[in-house]
C-alpha positions as CSV (number, residue, x, y, z in Angstrom):
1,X,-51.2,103.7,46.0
2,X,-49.8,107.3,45.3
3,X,-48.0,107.9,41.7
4,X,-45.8,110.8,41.2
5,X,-45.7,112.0,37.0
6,X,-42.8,114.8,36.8
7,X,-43.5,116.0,32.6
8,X,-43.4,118.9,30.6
9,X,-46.8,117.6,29.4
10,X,-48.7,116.8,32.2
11,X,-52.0,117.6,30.0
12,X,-51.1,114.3,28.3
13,X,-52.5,112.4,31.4
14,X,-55.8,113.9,30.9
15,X,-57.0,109.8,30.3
16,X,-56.6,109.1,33.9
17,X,-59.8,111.0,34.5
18,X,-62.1,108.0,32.8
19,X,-63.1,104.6,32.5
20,X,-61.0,102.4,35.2
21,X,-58.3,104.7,36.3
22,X,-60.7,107.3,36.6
23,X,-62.9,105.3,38.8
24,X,-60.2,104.3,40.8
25,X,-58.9,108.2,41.8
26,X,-62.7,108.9,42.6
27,X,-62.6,106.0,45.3
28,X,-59.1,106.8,46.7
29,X,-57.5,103.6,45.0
30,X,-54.9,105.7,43.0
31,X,-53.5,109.0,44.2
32,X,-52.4,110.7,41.5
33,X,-50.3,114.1,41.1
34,X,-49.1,115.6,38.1
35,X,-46.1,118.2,38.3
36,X,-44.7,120.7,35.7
37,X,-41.2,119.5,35.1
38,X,-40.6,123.7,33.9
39,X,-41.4,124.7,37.4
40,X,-37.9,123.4,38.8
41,X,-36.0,126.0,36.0
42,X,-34.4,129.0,37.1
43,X,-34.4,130.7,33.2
44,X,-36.6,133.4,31.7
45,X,-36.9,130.8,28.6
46,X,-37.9,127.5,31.7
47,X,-34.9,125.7,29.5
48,X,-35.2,121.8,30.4
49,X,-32.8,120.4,28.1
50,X,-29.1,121.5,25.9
51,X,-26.8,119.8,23.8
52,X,-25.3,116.2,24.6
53,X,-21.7,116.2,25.2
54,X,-19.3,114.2,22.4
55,X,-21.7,115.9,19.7
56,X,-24.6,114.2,18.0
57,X,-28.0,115.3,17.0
58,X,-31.2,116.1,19.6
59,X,-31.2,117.5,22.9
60,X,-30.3,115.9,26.6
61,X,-32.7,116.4,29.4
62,X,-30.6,118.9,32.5
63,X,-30.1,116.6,35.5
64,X,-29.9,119.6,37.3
65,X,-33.5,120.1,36.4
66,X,-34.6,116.9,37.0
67,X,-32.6,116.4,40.5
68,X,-34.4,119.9,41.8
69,X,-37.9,118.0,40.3
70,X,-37.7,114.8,42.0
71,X,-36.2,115.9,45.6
72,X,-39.3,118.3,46.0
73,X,-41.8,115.3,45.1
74,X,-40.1,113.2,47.2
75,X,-40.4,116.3,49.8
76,X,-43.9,116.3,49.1
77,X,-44.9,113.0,49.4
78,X,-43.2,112.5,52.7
79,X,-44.7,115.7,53.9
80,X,-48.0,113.9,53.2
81,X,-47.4,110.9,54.9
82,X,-45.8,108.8,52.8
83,X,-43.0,107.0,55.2
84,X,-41.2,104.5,52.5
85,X,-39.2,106.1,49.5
86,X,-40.9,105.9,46.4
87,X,-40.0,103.5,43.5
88,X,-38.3,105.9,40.2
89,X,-39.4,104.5,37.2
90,X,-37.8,106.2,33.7
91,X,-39.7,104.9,30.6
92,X,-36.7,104.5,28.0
93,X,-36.6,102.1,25.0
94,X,-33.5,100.8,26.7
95,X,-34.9,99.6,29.4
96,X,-35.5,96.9,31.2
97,X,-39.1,94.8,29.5
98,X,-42.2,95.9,31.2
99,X,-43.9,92.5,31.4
100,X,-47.0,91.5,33.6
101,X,-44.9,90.2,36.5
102,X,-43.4,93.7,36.2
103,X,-46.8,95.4,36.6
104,X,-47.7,93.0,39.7
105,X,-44.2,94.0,41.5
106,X,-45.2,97.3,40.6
107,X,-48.9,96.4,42.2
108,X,-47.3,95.7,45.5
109,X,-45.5,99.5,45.9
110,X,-47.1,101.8,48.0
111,X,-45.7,104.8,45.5
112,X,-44.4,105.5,42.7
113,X,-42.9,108.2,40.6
114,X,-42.9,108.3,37.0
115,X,-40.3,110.5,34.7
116,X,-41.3,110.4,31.3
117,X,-38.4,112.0,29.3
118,X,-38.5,114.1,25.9
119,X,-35.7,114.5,23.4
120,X,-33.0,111.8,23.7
121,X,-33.4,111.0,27.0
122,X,-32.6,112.3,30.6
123,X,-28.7,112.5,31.3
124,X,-27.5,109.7,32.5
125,X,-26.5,110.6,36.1
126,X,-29.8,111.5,37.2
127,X,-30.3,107.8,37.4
128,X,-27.1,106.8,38.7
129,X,-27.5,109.2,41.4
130,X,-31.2,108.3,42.8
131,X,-30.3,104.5,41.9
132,X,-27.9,105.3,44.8
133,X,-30.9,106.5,47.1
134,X,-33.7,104.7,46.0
135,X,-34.8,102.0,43.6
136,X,-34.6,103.5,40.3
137,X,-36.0,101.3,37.1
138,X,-35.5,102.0,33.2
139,X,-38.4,100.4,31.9
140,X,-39.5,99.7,28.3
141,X,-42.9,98.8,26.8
142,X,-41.8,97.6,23.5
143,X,-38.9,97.3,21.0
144,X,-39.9,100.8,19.1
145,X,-39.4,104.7,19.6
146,X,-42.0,106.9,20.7
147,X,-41.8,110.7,20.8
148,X,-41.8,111.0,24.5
149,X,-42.5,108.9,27.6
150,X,-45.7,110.1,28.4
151,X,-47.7,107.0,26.6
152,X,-45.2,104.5,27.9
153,X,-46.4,105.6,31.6
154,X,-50.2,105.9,30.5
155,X,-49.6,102.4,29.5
156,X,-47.7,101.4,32.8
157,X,-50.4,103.3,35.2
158,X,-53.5,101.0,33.6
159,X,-51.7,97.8,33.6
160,X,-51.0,98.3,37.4
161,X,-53.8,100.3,37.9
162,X,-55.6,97.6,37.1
163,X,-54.2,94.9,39.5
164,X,-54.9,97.1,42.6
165,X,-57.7,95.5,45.1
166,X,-60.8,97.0,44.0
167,X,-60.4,98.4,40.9
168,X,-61.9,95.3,38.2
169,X,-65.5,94.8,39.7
170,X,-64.3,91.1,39.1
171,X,-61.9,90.0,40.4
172,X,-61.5,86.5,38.4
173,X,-60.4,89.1,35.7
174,X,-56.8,89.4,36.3
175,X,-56.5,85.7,36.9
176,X,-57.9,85.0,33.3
177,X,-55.2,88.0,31.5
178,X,-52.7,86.8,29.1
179,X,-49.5,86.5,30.9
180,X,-50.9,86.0,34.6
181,X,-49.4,83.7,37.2
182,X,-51.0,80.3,37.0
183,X,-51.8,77.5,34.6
184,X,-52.1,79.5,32.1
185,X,-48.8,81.5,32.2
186,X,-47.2,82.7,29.4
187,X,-50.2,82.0,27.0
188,X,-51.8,84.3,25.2
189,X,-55.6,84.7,26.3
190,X,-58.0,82.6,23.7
191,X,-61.1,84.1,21.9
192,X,-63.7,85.5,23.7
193,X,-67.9,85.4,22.6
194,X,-71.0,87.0,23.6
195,X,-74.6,87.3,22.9
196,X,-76.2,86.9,20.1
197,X,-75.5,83.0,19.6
198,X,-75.1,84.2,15.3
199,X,-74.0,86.6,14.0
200,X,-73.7,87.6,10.3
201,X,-73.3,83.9,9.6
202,X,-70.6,83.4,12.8
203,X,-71.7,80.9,15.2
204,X,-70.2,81.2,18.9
205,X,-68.4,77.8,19.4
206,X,-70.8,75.0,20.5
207,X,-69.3,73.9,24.0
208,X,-69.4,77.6,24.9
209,X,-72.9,77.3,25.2
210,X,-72.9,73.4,26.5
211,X,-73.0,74.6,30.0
212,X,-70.3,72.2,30.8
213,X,-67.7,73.8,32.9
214,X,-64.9,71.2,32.6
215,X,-65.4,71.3,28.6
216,X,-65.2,75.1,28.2
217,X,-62.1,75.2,30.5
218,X,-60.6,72.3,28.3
219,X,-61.3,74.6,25.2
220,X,-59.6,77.6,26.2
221,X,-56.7,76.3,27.5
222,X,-56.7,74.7,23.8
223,X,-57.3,77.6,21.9
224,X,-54.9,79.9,24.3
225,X,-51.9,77.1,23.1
226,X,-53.4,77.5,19.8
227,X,-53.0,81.7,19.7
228,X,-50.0,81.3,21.4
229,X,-48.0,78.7,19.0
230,X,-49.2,81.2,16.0
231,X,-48.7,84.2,17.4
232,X,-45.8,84.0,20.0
233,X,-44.4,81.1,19.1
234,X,-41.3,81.9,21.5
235,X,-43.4,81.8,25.0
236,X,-44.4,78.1,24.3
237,X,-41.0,77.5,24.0
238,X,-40.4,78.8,27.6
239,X,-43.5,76.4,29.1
240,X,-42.5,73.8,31.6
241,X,-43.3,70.8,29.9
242,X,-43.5,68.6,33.4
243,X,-46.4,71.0,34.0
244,X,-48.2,70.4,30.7
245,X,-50.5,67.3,30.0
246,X,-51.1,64.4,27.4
247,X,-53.3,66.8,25.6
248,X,-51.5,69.7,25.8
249,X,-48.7,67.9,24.0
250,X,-50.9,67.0,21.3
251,X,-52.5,70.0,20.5
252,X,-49.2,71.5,19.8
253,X,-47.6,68.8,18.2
254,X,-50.7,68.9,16.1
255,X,-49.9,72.8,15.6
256,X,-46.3,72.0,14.8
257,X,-47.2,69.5,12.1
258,X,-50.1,71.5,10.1
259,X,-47.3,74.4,10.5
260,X,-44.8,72.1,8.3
261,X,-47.6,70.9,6.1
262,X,-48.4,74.5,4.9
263,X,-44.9,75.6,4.5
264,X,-44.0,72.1,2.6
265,X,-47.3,73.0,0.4
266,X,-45.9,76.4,0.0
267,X,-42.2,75.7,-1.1
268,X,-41.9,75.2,-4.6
């Protein structure tokens, strides 16, 4: 996969060097390229943003700027082979949710080019006009603010990274994340135990270390329901319940009734 980062930081991608996603450039998996959004400006001063029309505070990002940026990487890319368009993604907190099943469509593009915006944002018609020309995505990682888009892609780059064929030495891994596609789909992943068997007084749960596959896999899906009632309470609601069994039911109707118990016990 080749991704594309257009930034007035690129130093902030300086993490794609270790661990997985480093791993994964040395091997050829990720092709990354980092470009100085300043080199597309024309100005003694390399200006990349001025004041938003209709008033208000901060700065806008030039779309001149940006249209200039993204034509020559698109140049680029096609001049090294690349024969589909790549896939524009804008980090914004407006966007669209980034969610797993985003990050495995993302998984299937052959490229894709990032542009993390500073200030209040890019102007607008930069992706109007290459949502005209290509498929352009405003993406968000979370109901907050950050102080750039930089981290929202450092965060979009591993969790797609991540899916690619040969990057996890296991495989099984990405089946077993929180979120995945399969039985256990919109649960949280349960809690996970290692060596030693006790530790400062914790015990790792007995039919961890029972040997008995059916048992364990019984467990976790339990304690995944169990995370998932107390912590997202809202993705148990969106479960289809024709695909849920006798003990699934009662493990959360068990959850649900120690739930009212406590908050009975805690109203005056």
């Amino acid at each position: 996969m080749r991704v594309d980062i257009i930034s007035i930081f690129p130093e902030y991608f300086a993490p794609l060097d270790v661990s997985l996603m480093g791993k994964a450039r040395e091997r050829g998996i990720l092709d990354i390229h980092l470009h100085q959004l300043r080199d597309w400006t024309h100005d003694v001063h390399k200006t990349v943003d001025d004041t938003p029309y209709g008033g208000g505070p901060g700065m806008v990002m030039k779309p001149e700027v940006w249209g200039e940026a993204v034509d020559a990487v698109i140049e680029q890319g096609r001049a090294c082979g690349q024969d589909a368009l790549p896939r524009l993604i804008v980090p914004t907190p407006s966007g669209r949710p980034f969610t797993q099943a985003v990050a495995l469509e993302y998984a299937e593009e052959p490229w894709l080019l990032f542009a993390p915006a500073r200030y209040e944002g890019i102007d607008s018609r930069v992706v109007a006009e290459y949502g005209e020309r290509l498929r352009a995505d405003e993406v968000s990682i979370g109901d907050y603010v950050l102080a750039g888009g930089e981290a929202a892609v450092l965060v979009m780059i591993e969790a797609v990274g991540r899916l690619l064929p040969g990057v996890l030495g296991n495989a099984r891994s990405v089946a077993d994340d929180s979120f995945a596609p399969g039985p256990m789909a919109n649960l949280l992943e349960g809690p996970v135990y290692t060596k030693p068997p006790v530790w400062r007084g914790h015990e790792v749960p007995e039919v961890l270390l029972s040997g008995h596959h059916g048992k364990i896999a019984r467990w976790r899906r339990d304690q995944a329901l169990r995370r998932t009632l107390a912590m997202r309470p809202e993705l148990v609601a969106r479960l289809d319940r024709d695909e849920l069994d006798k003990h699934d039911l009662r493990v959360i109707e068990e959850f649900e009734e120690q739930r009212r118990e406590g908050t009975s016990r805690q109203t005056p």
